[in-house]
N, C-alpha and C positions, 0 to 999 in steps of 0.2 A: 504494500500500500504506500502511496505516494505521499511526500511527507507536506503539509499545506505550507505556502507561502504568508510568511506574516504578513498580512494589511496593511498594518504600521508603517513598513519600509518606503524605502523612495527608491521605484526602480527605475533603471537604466535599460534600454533596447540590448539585449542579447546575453548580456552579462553585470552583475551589477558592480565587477571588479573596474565598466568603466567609469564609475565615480571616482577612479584616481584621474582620469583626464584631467580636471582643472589642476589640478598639481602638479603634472608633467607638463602643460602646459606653462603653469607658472615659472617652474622650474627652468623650463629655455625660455622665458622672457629674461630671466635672471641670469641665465648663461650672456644671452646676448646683448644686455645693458653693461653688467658689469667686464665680460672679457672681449666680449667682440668690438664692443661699441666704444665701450672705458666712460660712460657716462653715469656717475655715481651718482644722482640726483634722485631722492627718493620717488618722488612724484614720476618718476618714470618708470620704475616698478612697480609703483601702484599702479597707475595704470594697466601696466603688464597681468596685474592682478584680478583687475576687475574684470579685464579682457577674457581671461583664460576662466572664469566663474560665465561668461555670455556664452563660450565656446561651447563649456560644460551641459549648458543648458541642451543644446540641442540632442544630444543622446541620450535624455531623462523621458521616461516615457510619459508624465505629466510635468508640464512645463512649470504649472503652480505650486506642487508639491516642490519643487528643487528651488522654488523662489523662497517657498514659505522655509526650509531648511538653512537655503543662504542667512536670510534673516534673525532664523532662530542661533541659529553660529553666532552671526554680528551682536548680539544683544544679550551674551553672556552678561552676567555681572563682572567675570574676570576682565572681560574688555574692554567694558565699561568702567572700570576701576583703571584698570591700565593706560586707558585712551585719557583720562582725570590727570592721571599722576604725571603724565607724558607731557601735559601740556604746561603745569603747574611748575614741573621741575625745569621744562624748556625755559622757561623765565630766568631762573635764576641762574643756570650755563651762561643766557647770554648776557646777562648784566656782569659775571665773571669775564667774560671776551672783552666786554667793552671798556670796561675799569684796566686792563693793561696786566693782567698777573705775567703773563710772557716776559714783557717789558721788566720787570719787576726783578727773576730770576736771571734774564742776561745781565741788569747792572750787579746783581749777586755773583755771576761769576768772573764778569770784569774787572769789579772788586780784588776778588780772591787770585785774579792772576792764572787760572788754570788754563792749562793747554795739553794736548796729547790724548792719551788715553782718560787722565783725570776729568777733563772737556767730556770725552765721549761718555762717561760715566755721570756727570754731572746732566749731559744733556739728558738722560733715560731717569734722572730724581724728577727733570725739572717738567717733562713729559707724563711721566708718573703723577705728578702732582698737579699739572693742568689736567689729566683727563679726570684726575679723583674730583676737582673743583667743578670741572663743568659736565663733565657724565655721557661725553662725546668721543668717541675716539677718533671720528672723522676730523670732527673739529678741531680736535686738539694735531692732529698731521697740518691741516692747512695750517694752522696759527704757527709752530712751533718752526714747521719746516724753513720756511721764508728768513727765522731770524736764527735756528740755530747750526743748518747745515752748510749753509757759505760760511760763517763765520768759523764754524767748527774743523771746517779742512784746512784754509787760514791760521788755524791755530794750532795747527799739525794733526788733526784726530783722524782715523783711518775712513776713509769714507763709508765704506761698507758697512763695516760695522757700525759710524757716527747712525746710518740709515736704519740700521736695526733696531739701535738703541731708542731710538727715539717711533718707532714702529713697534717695539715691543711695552714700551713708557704709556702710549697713549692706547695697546688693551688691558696695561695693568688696571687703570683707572675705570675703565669700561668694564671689566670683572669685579671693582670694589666701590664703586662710587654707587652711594645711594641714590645720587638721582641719574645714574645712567639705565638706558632702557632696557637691556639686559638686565641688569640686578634686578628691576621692577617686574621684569617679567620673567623671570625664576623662581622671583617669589610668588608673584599672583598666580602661578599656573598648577603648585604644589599647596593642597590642600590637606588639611588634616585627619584623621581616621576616627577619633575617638571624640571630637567636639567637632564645632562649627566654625569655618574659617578658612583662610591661607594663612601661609607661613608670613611673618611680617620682617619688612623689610631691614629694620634694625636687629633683630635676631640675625638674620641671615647675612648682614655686611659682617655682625661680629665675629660668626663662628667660621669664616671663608679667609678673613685674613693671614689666618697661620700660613696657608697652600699660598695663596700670592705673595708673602711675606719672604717665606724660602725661598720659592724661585728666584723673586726679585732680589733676594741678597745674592744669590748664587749667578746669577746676570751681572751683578753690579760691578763685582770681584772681576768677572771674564773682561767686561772693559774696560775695567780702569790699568790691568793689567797689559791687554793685547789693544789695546782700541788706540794707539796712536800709531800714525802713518811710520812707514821704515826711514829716517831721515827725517822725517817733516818737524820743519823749527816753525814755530810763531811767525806771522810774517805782519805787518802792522798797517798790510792792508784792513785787518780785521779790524782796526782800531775803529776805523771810518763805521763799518756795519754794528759793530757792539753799541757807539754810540746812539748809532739814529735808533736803534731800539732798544735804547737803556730809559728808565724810568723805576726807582726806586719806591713809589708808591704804590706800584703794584702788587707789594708784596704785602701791604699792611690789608688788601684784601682777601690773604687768608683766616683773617677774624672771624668773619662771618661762615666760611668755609666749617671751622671748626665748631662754632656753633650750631649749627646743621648736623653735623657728625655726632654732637653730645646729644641734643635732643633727637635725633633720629634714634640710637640706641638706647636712650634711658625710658622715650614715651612710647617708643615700635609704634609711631607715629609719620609719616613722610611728611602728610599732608601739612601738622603742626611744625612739623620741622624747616620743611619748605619755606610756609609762611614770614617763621621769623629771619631763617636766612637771609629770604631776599630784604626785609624791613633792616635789619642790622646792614645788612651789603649795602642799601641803597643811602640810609646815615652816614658810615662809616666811609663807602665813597663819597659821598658830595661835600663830608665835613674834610678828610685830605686831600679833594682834589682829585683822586684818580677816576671821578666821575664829575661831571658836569649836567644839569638839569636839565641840555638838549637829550643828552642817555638817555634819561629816564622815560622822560616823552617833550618832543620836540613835531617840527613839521622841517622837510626835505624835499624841496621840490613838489611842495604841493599834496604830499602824501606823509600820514605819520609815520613818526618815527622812534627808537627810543627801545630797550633793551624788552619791555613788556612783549611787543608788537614784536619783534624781532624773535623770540621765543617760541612764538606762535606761528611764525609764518615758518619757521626752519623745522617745526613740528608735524606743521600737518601733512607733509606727503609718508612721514614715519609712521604716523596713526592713519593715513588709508591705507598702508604696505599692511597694515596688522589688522585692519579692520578685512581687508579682503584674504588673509590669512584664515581671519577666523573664519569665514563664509565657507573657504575650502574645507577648515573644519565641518563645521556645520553642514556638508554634504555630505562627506565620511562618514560620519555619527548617522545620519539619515537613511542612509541607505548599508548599512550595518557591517561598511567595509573596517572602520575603525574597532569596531569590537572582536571582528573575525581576526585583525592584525594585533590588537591585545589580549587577545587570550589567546593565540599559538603562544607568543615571546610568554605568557605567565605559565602556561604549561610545557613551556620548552624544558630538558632537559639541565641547559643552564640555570635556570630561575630557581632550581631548589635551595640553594643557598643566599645570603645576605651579597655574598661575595659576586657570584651570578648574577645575581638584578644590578647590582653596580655596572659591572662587565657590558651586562645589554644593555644600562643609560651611557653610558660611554659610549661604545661605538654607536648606539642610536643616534645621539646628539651630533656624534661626530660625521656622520654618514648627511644627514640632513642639514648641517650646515653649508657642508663642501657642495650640495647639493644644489642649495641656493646662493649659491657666491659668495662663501661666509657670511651671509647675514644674519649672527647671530641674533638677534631681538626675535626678529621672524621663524628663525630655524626651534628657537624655544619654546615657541607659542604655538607652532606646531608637534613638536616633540612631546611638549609639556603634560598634556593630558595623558599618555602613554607611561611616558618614566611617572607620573602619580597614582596611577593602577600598580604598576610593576613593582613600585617602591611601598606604596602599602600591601602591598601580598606577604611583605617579609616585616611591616609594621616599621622600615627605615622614615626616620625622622622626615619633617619635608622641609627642616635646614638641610640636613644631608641629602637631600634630593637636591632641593634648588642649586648646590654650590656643587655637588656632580655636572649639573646640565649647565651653568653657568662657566664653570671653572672647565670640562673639556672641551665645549664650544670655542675656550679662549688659549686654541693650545692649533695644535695641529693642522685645523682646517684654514686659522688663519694662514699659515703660512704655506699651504699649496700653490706653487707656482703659476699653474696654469689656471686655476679656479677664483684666487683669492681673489675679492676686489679692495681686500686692505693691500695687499703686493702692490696693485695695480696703479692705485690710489701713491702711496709708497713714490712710485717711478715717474708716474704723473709729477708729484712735486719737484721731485729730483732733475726731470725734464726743465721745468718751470725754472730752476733753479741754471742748468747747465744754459738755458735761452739767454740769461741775465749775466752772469758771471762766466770770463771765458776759463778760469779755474775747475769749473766743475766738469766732469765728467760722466755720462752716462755709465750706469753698473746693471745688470743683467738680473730678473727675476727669481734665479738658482740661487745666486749670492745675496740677496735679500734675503729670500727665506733663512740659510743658515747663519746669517749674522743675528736673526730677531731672537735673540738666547733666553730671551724671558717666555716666549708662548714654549718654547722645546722645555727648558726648565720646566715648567710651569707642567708639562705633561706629563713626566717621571715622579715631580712630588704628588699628582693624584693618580698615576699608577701607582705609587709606595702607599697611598693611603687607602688605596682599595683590595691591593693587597695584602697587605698589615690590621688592618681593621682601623689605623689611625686616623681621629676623629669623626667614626662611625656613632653615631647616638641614632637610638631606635627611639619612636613615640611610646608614652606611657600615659596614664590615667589624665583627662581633663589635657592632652600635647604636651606633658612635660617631659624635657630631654631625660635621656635613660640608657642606663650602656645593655640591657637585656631585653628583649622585645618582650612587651604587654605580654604578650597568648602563651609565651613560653612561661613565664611567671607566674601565670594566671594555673595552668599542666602544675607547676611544681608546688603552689598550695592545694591543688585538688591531691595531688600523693600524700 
């Protein structure tokens, strides 16, 4: 006897495995924005997005059914929470860009006289510490590259490596910064087994820094050590470039930075955290000057202007990249190809252990980013509902969920040659840079990758920590952290 078809489902003509269409389609819109084309502009992937959810449509055997499922995707509360916080945090990144922190750390090491390898190691704090401020790692490449990789070969540091450093500096940030969109979305997408909720975002920066902590010491070491050119002296050419973007006031905007970070972790609050951020940031700049009241809001040619507005507009094509992510979801779930794909991986043979579901959110996350041209935000939003079934099968924390899918997302796939479009991004500047300066040199995608020592580090300290059990906490009663999972606990009072 014939087994009946759920009613429930949203089917598809012939087969209902073709509900992955809008995601192989998404997926080479994403091949060919970020590698073919080198257009890193969100809004163009979004697009690519919503494009390939119209394509979808036409293989749905009811058109309305797959509309009502897109919809029901877009209108998660995760998304909805995420698409809030994305906008909220946008703010205050770019009130960071505009107040001058870049500016701030070049007069810092102009100061300090570094050149060489110590240069190249400085430059990967100083990248480090712009992406943790502004929660961008795009951003923090354009800002960083312009003033620290001409001055930095100037100043004898190995080019190659000066490129890694400073491409490995801006996913440190992007892996630990509360308001980057990653963090947000590894936390919102890991929800918890025994009460109501996701994992909150100050939990989840706190317990993820150990893993970016080691890497990044173990990076810092490799170039301060190897990162200056063979020969290369100071030349005072540089003098000229340090200058025009030196500004010392920059740095007195990590005040509000760190305020952000305290209340972020004390209230597992963003939203509260955010708020004051930007309200101390925007005091704190206009009272030294590294902001001026056109920032804040001003008019430019007729249209406004001003860090708020700026936030916003560098926002929304990230939140339609995620809104039509979700949608893709939202046809998965529908048509019941995402539960047929999470329950093979839970009943796979790896999954019986803690160690095994690790295993599978690893190469899952990592498989899916490379996928979508490292776009980490998007690759976890996809991911995320998967690695949160698989990670509660075994009762793993959805701190340790989040900072699995966050922390290998920011390892390996970044630096595929041929896929990344941080590489790509990377060489773009570097280009930009060689167009301006006859000093510079064009360097090869291969050499890229193995100079960026922070995402490689970065992938051996959460292979040692998944193999080791290091920093594994299971959920317990009401999601409190716990080194033995609930059920097992639960087995050893019923003996």
């Amino acid at each position: 006897m014939e087994e009946k078809k759920d009613a429930t489902l949203l089917e598809f003509y012939g087969s209902n495995f073709l509900s992955l269409i809008p995601l192989a389609v998404f997926v080479v819109f994403c091949v060919l924005c970020f590698v073919v084309f080198k257009d890193f502009a969100m809004e163009s992937v979004c697009m690519g997005g919503f494009v390939s959810l119209v394509i979808g449509s036409l293989f749905a055997r009811k058109s309305s059914a797959y509309w009502d499922a897109v919809v029901k995707g877009m209108s998660s509360e995760m998304m909805n929470t995420l698409a809030l916080i994305l906008f909220i945090v946008g703010m205050f990144g770019k009130m960071m860009t505009r107040a001058g922190v870049a500016e701030g750390f070049v007069w810092l090491g102009d100061l300090m006289g570094l050149h060489g390898g110590l240069f190249t190691a400085f430059s990967f704090i100083v990248a480090c510490i712009m992406s943790t401020a502004t929660g961008t790692s795009i951003g923090t490449l354009f800002s960083a590259f312009p003033i620290l990789y001409p001055s930095g070969i100037l100043l004898g540091a190995d080019p190659v490596l000066l490129a890694g450093a400073i491409l490995g500096g801006a996913i440190f940030g992007d892996n630990v910064a509360p308001v980057s969109d990653t963090t947000i979305a590894s936390a919102s997408s890991q929800t918890y087994k025994y009460r109501k909720g996701c994992a909150d975002i100050g939990g989840v920066v706190a317990t993820r820094m150990k893993y970016a902590l080691v890497a990044a010491a173990f990076a810092l070491i490799c170039f301060a050590v190897f990162g200056g050119a063979e020969g290369g002296e100071p030349s005072v050419a540089a003098d000229e470039i340090l200058a025009h973007y030196s500004d010392p006031r920059g740095l007195i905007m990590l005040i509000p930075v760190v305020i952000l970070l305290i209340i972020a972790v004390k209230t597992q609050n963003i939203f509260l955290a955010s708020t004051w951020g930007m309200i101390s940031g925007t005091l704190i700049g206009l009272v030294s000057g590294a902001l001026v009241p056109a920032d804040v809001m001003g008019l430019e040619g007729g249209a406004l202007s001003g860090f708020p507005i700026d936030g916003i507009k560098n926002t929304i094509g990230t939140v339609g990249y995620l809104y039509a992510v979700a949608g893709v979801i939202g046809v998965l779930n529908a048509s019941g190809t995402m539960e047929k794909i999470i329950s093979a991986l839970i009943n796979s043979r790896l999954n019986r252990t803690a160690v095994g579901s690790e295993i599978i959110m690893g190469l899952g996350i990592m498989i899916t980013s490379i996928c979508l041209g490292s776009a980490n935000g998007p690759a976890i939003i996809m991911f995320g509902p998967i690695a949160d079934r698989i990670g509660k099968s075994k009762d793993l924390h959805p701190y340790r969920r989040a900072n699995l899918l966050d922390g290998f997302a920011s390892t390996l796939p970044v630096i595929v040659p041929v896929t990344s479009s941080f590489i790509f991004i990377t060489l773009s500047c570097v280009e930009s840079a060689a167009s301006e300066y006859a000093f510079v040199s064009m360097i090869s995608p291969v050499q890229v990758a193995g100079a960026t020592l922070h995402c490689i580090f970065l992938f051996f300290v959460l292979a040692f920590a998944v193999a080791t059990g290091w920093g594994r906490k299971y959920e317990g009663p009401d999601g409190k952290l716990s080194r033995t999972p609930y059920l097992e606990r639960e087995e050893e009072k019923a003996c």
